[in-house]
N, C-alpha and C positions, 0 to 999 in steps of 0.2 A: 423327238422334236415336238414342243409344245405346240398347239396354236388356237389363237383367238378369234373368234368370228366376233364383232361387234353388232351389236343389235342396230337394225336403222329405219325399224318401222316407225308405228305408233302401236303399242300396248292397247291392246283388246280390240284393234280394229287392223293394222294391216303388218302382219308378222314376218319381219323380215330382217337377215342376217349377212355384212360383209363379206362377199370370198366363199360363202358359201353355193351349193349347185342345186339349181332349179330344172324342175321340168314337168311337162304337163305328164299325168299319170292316166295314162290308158288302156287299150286291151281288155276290156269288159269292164272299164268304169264308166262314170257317168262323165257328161261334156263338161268340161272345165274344173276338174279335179287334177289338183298338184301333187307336187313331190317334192323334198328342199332336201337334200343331204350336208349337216350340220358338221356328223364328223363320220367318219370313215376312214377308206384308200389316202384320200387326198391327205389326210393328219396323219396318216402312217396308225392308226387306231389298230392295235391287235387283239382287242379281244371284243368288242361290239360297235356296232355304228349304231349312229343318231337321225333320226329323219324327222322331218316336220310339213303333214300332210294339210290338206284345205279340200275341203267340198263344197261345192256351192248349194243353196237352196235348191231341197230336194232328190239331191245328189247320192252316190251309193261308191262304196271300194269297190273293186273287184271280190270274187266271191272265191278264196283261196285255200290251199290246204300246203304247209310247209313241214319239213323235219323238222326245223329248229321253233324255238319259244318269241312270243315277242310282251314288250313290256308296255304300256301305251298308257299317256298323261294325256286326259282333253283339256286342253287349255282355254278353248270356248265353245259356244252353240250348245244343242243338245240333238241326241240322236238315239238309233240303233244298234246293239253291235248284236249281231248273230253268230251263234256259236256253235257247231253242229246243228241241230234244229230248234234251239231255244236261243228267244228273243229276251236283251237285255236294257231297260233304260237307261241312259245316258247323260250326264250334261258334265258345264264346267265345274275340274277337280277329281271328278272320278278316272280310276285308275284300272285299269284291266290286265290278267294278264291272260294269252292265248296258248295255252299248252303245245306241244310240239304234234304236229298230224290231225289237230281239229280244224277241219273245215269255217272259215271264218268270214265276216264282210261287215265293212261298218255302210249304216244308212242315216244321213241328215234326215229327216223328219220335219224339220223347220224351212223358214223362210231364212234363216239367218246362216251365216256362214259357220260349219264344226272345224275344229281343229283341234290337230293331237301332233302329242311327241311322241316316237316309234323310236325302242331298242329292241336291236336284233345282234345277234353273234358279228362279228365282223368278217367270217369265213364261212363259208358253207359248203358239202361235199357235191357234185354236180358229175353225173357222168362217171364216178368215182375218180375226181379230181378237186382236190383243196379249190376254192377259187374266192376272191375277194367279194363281196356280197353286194357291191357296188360293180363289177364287171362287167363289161359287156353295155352298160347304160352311154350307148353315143351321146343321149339327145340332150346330156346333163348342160346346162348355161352357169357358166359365173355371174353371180348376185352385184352389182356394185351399189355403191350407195346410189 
């Protein structure tokens, strides 16, 4: 089953998508860092989801190390991405990708708000159990216009 998230922001200033799930992203990130999940569980997505992150000025990811690969579009700001122990600049249009098992963390650098799109596998093994990559996330909000 297809589905369509309709854009209902405004383009380069506040990014945001119909039907799609919101949530504040926490757990060793910085205060007021998001999470949007585009496509995933919820689109029945079988082989990757789509996210779209926000940091506020001066803000930081979490600092992570995953199995799987991710694929990331900054669509604005400019920052840091940390990569193992080298440090990479960043801004809008650069593309990164994060190999599987390298410890990673993006850092805003700016006063201005970063944003990216995140592809990740749409499954991942946990526990050695298949599980939806979106699992488990209660705190997920639907977007309305």
């Amino acid at each position: 089953m297809s589905v369509i998230h309709k854009f209902v922001g405004q383009w380069g200033e506040v990014f945001k998508w119909e039907g799609a799930r919101f949530r504040r992203y926490g757990n060793g990130a910085s205060e007021g860092a998001s999470e949007t999940w585009l496509i995933g569980k919820a689109e029945q997505a079988q082989n990757f989801a789509l996210r779209y992150y926000e940091l506020e000025g001066g803000g930081h990811s979490r600092k992570e190390t995953h199995a799987h690969d991710h694929g990331i579009l900054f669509l604005r700001g400019a920052g840091h991405v940390l990569i193992e122990n080298d440090v990479h600049g960043v801004a809008e249009g650069d593309v990164v990708y994060i190999a599987p098992n390298e410890p990673h963390q993006i850092i805003n650098t700016s006063d201005e708000v970063l944003g990216w799109l995140c592809i990740i596998p749409a499954r991942r093994v946990k526990n050695d159990k298949t599980v939806w990559a979106e699992e488990g996330l209660d705190d997920l909000v639907v977007v309305s216009d």
